[in-house]
Wavefront OBJ file of the C-alpha trace (Angstrom):
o trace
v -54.204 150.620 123.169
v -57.438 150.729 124.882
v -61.014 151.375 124.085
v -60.914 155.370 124.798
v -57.570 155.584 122.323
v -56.529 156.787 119.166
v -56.531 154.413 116.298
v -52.802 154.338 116.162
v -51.343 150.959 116.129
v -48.780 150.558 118.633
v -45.567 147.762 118.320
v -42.440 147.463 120.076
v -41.001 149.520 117.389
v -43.138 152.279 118.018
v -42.591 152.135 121.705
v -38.883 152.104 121.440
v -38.633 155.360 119.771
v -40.831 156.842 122.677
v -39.568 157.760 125.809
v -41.880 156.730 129.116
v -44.364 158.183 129.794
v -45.788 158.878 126.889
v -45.762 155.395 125.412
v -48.311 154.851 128.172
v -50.830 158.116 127.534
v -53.428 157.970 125.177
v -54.808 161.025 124.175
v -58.386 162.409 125.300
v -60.385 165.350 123.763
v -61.389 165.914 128.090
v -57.869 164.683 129.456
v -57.338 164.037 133.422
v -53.661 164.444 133.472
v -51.262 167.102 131.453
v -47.933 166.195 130.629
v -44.851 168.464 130.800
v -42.080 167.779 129.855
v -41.741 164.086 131.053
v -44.096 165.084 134.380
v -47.547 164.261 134.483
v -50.097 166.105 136.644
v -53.609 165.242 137.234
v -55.759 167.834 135.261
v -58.719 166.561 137.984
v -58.909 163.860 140.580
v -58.275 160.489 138.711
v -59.875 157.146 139.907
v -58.213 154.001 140.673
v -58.435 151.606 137.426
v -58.535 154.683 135.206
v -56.997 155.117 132.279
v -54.454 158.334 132.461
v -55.053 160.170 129.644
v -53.632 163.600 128.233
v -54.424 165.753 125.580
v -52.185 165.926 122.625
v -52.684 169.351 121.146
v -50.934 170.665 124.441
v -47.432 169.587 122.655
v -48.408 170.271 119.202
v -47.688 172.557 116.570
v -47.952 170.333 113.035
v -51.564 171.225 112.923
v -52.186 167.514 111.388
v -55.659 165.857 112.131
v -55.869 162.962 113.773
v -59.223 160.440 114.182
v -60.521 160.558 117.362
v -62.288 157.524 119.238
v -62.290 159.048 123.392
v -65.580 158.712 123.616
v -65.820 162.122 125.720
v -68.738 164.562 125.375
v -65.758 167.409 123.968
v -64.645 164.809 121.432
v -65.930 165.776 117.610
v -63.977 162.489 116.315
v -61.615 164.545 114.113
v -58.356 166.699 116.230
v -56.345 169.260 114.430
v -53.489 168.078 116.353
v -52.196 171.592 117.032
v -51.932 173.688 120.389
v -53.373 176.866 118.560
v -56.510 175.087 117.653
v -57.784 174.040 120.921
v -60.529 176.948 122.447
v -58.586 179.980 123.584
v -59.945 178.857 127.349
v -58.088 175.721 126.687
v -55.151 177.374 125.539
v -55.195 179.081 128.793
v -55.092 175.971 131.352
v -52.779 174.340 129.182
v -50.099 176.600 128.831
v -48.319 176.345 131.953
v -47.414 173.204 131.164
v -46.694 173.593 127.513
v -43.268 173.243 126.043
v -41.504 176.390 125.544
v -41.496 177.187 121.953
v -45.602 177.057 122.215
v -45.144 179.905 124.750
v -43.235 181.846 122.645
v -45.612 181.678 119.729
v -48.293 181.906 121.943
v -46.914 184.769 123.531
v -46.297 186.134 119.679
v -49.968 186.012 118.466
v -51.554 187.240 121.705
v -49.241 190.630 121.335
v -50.209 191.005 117.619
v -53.762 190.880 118.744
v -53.200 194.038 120.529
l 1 2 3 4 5 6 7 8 9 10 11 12 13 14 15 16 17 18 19 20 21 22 23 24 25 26 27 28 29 30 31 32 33 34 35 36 37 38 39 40 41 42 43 44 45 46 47 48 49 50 51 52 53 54 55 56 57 58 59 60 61 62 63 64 65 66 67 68 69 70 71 72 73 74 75 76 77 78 79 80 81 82 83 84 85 86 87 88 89 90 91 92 93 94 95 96 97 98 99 100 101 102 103 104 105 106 107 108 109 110 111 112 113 114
């Protein structure tokens, strides 16, 4: 893993039981790229040499915190690895691209609100 990773330790194991791409996406609190599904779209224009980098709350639900290292200005060093915790203006760009069953629930508390 790079410098702007989590401090999960990666091994050929650990790969296996991943599918590409995301044995190759680290996560970022201020992500260029989403992933859906197994696409990957540039959140904003991404340089060559950079690392791609997503954010991991857009496919999450276990609400688990996770140590963060990016290194980003939105980074606070400790993720609630859960798509309802991220801002709701995050929630918003994200969930286009977010897996199905966060749509629904999203979908769920945003009519209860009402």
């Amino acid at each position: 893993m790079t410098s702007g990773s989590t401090s999960a330790s990666w091994t050929s194991t650990t790969a296996r039981s991943f599918s590409a791409p995301v044995v190759f996406l680290n996560h970022s609190c201020d992500p260029n790229a989403l992933r859906s599904g197994v696409k990957v779209f540039a959140r904003r224009r991404i340089r060559r040499g950079e690392e791609i980098t997503i954010d991991y709350r857009l496919n999450a639900f276990s609400g688990e915190p996770f140590r963060c290292h990016c290194g980003t200005t939105a980074c606070t060093g400790i993720v609630v690895n859960s798509f309802f915790a991220l801002p709701e203006s995050r929630q918003r760009e994200y969930l286009p691209y977010a897996p199905r069953f966060i749509k629904q629930e999203y979908r769920r508390l945003n009519s209860a609100k009402r």
